[in-house]
Biopython code that builds the backbone (N, CA, C, O; Angstrom):
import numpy as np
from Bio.PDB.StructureBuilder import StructureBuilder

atoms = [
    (1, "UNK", "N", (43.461, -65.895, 36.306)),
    (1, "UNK", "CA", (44.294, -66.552, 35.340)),
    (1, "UNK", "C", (45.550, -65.710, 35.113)),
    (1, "UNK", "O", (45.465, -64.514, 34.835)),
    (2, "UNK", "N", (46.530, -66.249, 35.215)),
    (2, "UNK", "CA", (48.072, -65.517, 34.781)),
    (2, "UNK", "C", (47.899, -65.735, 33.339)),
    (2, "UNK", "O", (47.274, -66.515, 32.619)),
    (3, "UNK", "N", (48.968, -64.406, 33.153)),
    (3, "UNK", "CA", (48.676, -63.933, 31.158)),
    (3, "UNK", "C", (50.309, -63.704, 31.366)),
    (3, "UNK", "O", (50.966, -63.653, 32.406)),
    (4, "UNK", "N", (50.773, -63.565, 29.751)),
    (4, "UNK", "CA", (52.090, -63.542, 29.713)),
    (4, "UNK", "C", (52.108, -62.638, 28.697)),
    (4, "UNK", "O", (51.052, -62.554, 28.069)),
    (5, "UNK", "N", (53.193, -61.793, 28.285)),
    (5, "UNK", "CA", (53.193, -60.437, 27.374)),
    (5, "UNK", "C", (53.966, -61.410, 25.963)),
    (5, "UNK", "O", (54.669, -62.391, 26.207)),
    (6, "UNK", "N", (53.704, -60.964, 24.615)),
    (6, "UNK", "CA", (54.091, -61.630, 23.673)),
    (6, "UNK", "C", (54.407, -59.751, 22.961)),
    (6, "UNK", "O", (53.671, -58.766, 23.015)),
    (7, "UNK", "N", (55.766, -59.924, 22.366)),
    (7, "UNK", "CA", (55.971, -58.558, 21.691)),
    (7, "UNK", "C", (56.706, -59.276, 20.210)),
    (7, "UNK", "O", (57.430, -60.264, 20.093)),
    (8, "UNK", "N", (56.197, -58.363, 19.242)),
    (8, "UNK", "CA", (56.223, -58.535, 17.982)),
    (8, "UNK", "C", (55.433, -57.606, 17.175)),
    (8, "UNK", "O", (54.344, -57.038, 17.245)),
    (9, "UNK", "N", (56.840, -57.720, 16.055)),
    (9, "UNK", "CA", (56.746, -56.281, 15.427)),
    (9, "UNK", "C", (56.051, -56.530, 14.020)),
    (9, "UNK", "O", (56.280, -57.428, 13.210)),
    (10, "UNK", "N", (55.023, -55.352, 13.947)),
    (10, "UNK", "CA", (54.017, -56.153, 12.389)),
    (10, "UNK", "C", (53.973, -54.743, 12.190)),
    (10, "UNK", "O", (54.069, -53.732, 12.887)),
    (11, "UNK", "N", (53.698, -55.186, 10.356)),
    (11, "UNK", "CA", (53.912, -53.742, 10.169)),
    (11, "UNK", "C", (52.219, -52.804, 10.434)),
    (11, "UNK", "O", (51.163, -53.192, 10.934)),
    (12, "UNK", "N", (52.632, -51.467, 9.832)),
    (12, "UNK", "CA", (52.133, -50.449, 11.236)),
    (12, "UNK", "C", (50.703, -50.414, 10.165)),
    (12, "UNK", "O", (49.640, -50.263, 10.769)),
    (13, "UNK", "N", (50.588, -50.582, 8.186)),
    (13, "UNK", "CA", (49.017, -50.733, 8.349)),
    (13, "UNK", "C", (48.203, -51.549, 8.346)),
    (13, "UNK", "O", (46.986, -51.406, 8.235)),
    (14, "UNK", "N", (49.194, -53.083, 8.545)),
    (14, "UNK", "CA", (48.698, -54.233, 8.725)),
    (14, "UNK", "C", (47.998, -54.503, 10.246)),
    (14, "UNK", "O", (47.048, -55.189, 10.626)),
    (15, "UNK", "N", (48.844, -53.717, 10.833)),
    (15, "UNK", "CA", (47.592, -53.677, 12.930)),
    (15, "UNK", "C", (46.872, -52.565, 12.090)),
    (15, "UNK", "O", (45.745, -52.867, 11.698)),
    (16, "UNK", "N", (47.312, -51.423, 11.782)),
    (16, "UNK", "CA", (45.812, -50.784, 11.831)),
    (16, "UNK", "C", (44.752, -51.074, 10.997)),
    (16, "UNK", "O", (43.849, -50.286, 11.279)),
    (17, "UNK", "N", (44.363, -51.938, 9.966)),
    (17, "UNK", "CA", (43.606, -52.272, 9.405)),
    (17, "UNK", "C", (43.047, -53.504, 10.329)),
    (17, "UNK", "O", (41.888, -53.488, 10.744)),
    (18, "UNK", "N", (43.943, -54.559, 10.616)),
    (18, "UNK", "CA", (43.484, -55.612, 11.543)),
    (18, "UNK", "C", (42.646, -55.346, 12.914)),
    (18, "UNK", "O", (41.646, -56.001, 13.207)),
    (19, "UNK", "N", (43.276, -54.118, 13.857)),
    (19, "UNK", "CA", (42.506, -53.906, 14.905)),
    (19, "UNK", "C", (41.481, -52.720, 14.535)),
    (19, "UNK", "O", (40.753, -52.253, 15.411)),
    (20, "UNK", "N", (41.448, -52.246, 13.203)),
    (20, "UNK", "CA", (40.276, -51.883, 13.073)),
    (20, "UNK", "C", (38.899, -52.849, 13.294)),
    (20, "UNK", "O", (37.959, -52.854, 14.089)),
    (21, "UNK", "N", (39.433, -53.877, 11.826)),
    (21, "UNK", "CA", (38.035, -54.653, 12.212)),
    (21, "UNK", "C", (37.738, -55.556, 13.413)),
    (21, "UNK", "O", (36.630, -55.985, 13.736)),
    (22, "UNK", "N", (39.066, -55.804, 14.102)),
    (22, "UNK", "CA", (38.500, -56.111, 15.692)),
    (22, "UNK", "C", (37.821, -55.543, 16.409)),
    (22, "UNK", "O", (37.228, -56.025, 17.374)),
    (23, "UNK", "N", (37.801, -53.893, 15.864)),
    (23, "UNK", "CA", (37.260, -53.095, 16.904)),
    (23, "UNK", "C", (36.008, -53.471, 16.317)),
    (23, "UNK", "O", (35.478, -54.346, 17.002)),
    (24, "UNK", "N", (35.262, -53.118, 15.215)),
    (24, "UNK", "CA", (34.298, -53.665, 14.619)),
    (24, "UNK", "C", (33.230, -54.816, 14.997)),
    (24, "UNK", "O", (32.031, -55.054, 14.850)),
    (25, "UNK", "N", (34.205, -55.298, 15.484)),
    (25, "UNK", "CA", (33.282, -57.052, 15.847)),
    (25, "UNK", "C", (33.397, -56.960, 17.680)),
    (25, "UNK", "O", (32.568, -57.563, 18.361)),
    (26, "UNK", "N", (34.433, -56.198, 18.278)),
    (26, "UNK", "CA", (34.724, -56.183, 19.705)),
    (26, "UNK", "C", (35.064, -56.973, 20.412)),
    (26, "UNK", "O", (34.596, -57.489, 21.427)),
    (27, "UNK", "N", (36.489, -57.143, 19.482)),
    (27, "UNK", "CA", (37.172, -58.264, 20.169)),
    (27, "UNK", "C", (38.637, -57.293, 20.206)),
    (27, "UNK", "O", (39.169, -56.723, 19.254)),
    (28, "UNK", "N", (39.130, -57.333, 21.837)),
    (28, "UNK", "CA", (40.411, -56.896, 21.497)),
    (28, "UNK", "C", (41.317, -57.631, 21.016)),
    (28, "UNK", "O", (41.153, -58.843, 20.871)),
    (29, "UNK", "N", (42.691, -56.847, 20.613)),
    (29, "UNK", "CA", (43.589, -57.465, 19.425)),
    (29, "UNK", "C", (44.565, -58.464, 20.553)),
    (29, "UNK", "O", (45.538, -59.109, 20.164)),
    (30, "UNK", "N", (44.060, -58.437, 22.091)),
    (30, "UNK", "CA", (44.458, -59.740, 22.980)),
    (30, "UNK", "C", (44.243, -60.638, 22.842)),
    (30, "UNK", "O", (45.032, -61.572, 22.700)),
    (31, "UNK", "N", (42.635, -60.670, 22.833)),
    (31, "UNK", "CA", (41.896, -61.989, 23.180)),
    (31, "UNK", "C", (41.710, -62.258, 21.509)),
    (31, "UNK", "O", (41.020, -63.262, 21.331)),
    (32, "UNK", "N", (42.200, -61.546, 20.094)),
    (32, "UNK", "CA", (42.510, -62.177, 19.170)),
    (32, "UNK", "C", (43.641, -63.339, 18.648)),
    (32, "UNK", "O", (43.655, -64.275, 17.848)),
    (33, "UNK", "N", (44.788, -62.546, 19.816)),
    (33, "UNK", "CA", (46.003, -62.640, 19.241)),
    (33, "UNK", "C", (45.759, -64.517, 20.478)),
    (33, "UNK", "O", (45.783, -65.688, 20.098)),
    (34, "UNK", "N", (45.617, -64.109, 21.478)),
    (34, "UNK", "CA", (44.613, -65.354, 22.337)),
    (34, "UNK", "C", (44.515, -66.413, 21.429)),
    (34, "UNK", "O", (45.349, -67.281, 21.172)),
    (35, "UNK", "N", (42.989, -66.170, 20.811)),
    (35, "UNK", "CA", (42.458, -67.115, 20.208)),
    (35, "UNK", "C", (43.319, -67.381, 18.753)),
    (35, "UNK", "O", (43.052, -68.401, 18.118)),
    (36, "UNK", "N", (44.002, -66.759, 18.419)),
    (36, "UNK", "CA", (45.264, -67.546, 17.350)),
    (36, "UNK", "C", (45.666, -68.696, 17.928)),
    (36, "UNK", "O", (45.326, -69.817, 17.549)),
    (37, "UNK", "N", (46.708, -68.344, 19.246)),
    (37, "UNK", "CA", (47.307, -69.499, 19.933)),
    (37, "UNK", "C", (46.883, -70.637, 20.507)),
    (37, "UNK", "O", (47.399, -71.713, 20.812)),
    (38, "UNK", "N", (45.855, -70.160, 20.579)),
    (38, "UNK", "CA", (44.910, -72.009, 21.091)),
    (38, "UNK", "C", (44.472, -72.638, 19.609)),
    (38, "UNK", "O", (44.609, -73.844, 19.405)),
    (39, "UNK", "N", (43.939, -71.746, 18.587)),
    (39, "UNK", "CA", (44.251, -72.497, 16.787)),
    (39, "UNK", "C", (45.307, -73.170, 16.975)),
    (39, "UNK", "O", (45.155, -74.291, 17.461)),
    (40, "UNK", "N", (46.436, -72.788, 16.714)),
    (40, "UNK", "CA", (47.576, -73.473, 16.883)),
    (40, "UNK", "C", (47.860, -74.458, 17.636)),
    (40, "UNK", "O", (48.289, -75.514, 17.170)),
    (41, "UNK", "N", (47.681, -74.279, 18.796)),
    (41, "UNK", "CA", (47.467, -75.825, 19.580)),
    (41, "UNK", "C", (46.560, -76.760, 19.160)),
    (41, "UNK", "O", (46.831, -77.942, 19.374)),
    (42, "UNK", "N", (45.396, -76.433, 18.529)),
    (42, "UNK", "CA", (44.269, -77.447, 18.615)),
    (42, "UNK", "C", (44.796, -78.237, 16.913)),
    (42, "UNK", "O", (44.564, -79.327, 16.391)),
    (43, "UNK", "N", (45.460, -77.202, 16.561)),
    (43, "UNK", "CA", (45.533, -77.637, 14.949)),
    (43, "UNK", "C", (47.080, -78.072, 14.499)),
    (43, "UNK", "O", (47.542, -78.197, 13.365)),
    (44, "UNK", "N", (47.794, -78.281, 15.974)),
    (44, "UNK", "CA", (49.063, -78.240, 16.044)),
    (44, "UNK", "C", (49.824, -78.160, 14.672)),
    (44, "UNK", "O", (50.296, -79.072, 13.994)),
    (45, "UNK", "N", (49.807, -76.896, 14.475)),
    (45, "UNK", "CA", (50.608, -75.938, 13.013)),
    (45, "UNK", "C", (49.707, -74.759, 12.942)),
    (45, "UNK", "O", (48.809, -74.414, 13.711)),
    (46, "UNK", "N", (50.083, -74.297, 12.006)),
    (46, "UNK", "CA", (48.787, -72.945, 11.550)),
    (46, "UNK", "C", (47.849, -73.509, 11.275)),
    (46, "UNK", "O", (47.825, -74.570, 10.651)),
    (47, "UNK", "N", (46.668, -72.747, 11.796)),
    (47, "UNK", "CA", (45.547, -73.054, 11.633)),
    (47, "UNK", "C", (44.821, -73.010, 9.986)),
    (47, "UNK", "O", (43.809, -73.621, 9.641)),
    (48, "UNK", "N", (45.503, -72.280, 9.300)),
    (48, "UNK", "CA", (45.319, -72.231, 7.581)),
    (48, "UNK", "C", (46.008, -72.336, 6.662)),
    (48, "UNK", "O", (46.923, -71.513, 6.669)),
    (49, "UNK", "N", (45.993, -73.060, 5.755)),
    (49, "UNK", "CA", (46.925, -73.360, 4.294)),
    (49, "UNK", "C", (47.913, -71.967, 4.383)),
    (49, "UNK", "O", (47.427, -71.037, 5.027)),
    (50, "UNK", "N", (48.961, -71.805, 3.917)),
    (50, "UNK", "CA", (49.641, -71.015, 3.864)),
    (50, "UNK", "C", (50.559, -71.306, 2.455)),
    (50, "UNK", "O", (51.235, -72.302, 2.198)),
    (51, "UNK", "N", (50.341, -70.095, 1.643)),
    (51, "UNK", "CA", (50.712, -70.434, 0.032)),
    (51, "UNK", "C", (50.684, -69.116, -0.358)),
    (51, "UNK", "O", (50.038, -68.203, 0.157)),
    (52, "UNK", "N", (51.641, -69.063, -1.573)),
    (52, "UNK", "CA", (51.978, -68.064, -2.285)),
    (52, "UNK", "C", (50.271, -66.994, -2.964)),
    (52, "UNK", "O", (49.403, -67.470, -3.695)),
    (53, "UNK", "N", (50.293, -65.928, -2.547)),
    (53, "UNK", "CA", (49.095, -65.152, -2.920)),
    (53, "UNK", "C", (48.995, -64.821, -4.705)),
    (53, "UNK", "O", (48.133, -64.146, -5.269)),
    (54, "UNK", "N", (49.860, -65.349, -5.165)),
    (54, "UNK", "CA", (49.581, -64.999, -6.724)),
    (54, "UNK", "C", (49.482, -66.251, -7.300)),
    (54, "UNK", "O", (50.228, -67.136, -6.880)),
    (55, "UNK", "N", (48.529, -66.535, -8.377)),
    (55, "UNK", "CA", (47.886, -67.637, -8.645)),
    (55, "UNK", "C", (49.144, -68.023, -10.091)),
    (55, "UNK", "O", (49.479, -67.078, -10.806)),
    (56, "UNK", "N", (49.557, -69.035, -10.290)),
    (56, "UNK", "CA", (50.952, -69.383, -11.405)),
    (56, "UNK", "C", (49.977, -68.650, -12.547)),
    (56, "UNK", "O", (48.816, -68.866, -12.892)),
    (57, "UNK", "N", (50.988, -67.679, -12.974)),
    (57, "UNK", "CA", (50.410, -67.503, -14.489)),
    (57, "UNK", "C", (50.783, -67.734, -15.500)),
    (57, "UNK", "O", (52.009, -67.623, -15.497)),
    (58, "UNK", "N", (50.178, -68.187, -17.024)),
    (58, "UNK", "CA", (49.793, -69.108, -17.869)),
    (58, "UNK", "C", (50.325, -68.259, -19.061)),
    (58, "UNK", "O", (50.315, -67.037, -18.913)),
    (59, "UNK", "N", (50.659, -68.637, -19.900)),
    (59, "UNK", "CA", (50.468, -68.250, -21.557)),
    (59, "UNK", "C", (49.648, -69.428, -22.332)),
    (59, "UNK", "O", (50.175, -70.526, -22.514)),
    (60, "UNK", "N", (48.549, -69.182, -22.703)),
    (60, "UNK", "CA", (47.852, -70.272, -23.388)),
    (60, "UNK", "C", (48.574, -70.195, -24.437)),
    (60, "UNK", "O", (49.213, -71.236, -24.586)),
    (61, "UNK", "N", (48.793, -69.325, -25.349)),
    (61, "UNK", "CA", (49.581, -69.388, -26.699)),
    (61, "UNK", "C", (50.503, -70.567, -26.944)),
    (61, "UNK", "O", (50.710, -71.063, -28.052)),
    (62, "UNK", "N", (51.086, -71.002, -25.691)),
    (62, "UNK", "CA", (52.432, -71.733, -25.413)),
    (62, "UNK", "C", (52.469, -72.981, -24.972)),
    (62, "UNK", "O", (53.414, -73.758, -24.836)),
    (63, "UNK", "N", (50.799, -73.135, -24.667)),
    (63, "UNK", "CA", (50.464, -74.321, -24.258)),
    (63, "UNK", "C", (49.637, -75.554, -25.200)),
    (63, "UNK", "O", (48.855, -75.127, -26.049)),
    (64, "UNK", "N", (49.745, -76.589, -25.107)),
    (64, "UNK", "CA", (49.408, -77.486, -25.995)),
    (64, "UNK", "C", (47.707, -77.712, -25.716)),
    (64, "UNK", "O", (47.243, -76.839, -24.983)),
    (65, "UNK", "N", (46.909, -78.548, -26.097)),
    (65, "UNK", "CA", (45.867, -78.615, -25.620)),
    (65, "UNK", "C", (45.861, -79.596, -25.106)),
    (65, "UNK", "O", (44.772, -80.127, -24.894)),
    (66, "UNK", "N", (46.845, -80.115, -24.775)),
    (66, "UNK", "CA", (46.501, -81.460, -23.010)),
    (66, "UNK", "C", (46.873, -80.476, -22.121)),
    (66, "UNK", "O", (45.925, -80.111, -21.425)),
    (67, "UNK", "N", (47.835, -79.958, -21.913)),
    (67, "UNK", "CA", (48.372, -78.735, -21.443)),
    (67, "UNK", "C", (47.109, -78.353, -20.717)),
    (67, "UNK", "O", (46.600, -78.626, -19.630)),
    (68, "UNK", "N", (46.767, -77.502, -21.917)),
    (68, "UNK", "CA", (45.427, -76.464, -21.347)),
    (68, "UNK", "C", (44.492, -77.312, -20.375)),
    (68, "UNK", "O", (44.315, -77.060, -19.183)),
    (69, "UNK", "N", (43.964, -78.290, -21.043)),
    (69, "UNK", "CA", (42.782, -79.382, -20.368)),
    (69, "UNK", "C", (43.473, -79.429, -18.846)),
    (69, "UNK", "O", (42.893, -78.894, -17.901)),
    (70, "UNK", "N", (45.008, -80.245, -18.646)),
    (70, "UNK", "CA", (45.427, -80.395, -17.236)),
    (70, "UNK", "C", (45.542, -79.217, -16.025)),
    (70, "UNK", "O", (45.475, -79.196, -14.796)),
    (71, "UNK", "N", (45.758, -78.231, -17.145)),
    (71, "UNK", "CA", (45.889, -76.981, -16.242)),
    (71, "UNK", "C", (44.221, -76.509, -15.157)),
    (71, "UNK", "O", (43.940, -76.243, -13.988)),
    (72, "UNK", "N", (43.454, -76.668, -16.636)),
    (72, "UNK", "CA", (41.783, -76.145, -16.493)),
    (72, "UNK", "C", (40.760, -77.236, -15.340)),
    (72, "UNK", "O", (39.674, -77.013, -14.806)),
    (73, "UNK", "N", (41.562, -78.292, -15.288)),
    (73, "UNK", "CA", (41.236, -79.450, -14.677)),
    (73, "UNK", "C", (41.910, -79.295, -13.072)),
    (73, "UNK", "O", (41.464, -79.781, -12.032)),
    (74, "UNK", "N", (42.797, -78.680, -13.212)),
    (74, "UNK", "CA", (43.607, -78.411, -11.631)),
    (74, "UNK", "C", (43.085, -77.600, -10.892)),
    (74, "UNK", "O", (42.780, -77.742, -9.708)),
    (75, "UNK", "N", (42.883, -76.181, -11.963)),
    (75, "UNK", "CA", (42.007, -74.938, -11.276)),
    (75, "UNK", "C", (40.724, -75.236, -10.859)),
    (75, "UNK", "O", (40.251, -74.519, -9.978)),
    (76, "UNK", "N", (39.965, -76.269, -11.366)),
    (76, "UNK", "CA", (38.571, -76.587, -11.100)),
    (76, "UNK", "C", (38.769, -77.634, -9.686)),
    (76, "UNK", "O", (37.954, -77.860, -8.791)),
    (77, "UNK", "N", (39.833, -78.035, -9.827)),
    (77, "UNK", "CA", (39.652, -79.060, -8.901)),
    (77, "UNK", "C", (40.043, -78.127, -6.977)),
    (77, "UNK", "O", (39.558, -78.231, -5.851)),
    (78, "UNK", "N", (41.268, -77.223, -7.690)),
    (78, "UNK", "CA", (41.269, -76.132, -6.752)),
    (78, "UNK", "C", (40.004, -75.437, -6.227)),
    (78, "UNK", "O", (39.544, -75.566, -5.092)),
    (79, "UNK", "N", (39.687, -74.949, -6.867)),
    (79, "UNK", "CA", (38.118, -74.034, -6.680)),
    (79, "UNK", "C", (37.349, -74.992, -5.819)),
    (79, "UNK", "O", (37.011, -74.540, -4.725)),
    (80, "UNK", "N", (36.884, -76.671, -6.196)),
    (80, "UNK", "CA", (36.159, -77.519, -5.644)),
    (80, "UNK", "C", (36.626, -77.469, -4.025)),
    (80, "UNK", "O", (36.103, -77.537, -2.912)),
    (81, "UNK", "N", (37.630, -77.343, -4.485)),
    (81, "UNK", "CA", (38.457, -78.040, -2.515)),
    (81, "UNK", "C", (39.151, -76.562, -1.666)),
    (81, "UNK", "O", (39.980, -76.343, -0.783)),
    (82, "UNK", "N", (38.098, -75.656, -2.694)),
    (82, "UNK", "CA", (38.841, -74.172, -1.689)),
    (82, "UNK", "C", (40.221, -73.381, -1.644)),
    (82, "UNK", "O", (40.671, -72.579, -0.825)),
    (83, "UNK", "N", (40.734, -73.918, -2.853)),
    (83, "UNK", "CA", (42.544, -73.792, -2.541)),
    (83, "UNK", "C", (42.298, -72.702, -3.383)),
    (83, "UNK", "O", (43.180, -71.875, -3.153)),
    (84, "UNK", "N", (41.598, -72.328, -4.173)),
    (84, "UNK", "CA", (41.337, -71.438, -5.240)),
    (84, "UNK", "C", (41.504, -69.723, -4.944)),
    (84, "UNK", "O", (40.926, -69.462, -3.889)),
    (85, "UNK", "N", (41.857, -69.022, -5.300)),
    (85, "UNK", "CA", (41.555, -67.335, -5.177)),
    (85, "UNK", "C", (40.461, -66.654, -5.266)),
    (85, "UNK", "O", (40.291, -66.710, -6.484)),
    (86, "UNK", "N", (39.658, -66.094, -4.892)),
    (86, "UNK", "CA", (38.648, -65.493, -4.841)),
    (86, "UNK", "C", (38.266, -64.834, -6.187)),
    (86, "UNK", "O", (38.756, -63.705, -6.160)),
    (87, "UNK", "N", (37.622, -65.028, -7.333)),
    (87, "UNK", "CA", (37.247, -64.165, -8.115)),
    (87, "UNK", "C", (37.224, -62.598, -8.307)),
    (87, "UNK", "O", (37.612, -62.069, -9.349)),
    (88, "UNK", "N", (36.635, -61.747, -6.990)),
    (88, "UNK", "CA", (37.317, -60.201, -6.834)),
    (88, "UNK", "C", (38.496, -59.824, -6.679)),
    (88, "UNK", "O", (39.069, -58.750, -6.860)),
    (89, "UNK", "N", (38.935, -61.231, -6.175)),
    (89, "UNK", "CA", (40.830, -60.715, -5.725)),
    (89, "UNK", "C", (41.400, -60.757, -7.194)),
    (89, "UNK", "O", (41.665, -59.789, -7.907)),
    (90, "UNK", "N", (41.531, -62.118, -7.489)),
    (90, "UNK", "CA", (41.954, -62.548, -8.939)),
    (90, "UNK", "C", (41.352, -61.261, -9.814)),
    (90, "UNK", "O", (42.207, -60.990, -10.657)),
    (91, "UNK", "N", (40.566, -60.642, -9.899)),
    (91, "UNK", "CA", (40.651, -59.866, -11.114)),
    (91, "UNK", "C", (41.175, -58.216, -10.642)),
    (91, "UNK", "O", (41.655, -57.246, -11.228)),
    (92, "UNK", "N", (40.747, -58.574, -9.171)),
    (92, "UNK", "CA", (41.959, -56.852, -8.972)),
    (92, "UNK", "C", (43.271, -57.225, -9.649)),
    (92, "UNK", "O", (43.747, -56.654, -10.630)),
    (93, "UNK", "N", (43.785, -58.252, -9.001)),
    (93, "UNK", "CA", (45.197, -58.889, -9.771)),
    (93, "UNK", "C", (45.624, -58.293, -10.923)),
    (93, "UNK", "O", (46.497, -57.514, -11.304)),
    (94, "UNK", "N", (44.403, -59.138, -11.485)),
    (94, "UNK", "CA", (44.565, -59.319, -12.982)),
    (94, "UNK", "C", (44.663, -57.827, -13.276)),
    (94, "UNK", "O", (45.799, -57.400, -13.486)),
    (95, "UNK", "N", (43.635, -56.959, -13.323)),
    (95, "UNK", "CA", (43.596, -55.365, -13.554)),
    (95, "UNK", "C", (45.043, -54.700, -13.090)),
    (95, "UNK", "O", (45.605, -54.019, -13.946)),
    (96, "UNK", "N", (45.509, -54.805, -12.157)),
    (96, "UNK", "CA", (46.856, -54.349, -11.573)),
    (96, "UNK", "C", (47.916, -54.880, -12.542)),
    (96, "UNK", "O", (48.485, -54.071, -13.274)),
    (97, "UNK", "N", (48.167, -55.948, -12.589)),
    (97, "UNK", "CA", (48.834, -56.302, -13.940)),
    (97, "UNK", "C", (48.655, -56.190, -15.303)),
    (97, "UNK", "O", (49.476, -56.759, -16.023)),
    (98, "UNK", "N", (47.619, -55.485, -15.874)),
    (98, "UNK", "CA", (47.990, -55.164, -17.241)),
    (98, "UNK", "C", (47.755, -54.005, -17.241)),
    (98, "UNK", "O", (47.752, -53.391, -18.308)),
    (99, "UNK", "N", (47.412, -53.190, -15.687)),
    (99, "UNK", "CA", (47.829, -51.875, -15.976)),
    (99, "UNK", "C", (50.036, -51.343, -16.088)),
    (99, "UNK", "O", (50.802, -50.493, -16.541)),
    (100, "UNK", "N", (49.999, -52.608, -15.305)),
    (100, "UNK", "CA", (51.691, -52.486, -15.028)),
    (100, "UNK", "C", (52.283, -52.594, -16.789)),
    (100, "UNK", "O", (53.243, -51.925, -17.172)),
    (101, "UNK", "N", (51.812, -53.177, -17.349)),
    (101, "UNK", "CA", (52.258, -54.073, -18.553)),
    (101, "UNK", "C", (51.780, -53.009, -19.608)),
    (101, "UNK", "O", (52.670, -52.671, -20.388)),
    (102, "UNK", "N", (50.846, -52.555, -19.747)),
    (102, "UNK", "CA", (50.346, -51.397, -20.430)),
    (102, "UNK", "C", (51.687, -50.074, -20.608)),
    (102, "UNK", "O", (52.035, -49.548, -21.665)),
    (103, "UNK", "N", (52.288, -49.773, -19.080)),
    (103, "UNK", "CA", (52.664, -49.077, -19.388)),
    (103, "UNK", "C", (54.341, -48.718, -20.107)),
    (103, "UNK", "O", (54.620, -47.580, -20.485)),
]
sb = StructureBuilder()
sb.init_structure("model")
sb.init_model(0)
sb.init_chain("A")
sb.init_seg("    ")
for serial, (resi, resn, name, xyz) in enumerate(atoms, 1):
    if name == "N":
        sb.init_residue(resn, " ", resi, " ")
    sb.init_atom(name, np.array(xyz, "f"), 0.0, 1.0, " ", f" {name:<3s}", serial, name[0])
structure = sb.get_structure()
């Protein structure tokens, strides 16, 4: 099979964390970077939702109580259908930000 060279520049601890855990599972970061590009074909676009990593944040104080209900009703409906943030992530978040705010 003919192979073709793809060069692109990522930053330097985003490969080393990534082809760490390739090495991990024993897949080289080829036949990863490989199996991206046939995702892409089969799913013609990215193969995954692609969206802002910080979840909109809220002041309840400021919000009415239809407000609140529509908001609490979106996040649930998120969570149902996967669009949601992970609970460990969301509260590193959260912890990272009111240590910022604290100070």
């Amino acid at each position: 099979m003919k192979t073709s060279n793809v060069y692109a520049r990522i930053e330097p601890d985003v490969k080393e964390k990534a082809e760490a855990i390739l090495n991990d599972i024993g897949i080289p970061a080829s036949v990863a970077i490989n199996m991206y590009y046939k995702q892409i074909i089969i799913s013609n676009g990215i193969p995954f939702k692609v969206i802002n990593g910080m979840p909109k944040q809220i002041n309840i104080g400021l919000m009415s109580k239809e407000e609140f209900d529509t908001d609490m009703e979106n996040r649930y409906n998120e969570a149902l259908n996967e669009k949601g943030v992970e609970a460990n992530k969301y509260f590193k978040q959260f912890k990272t930000r009111m240590k910022k705010n604290a100070k």
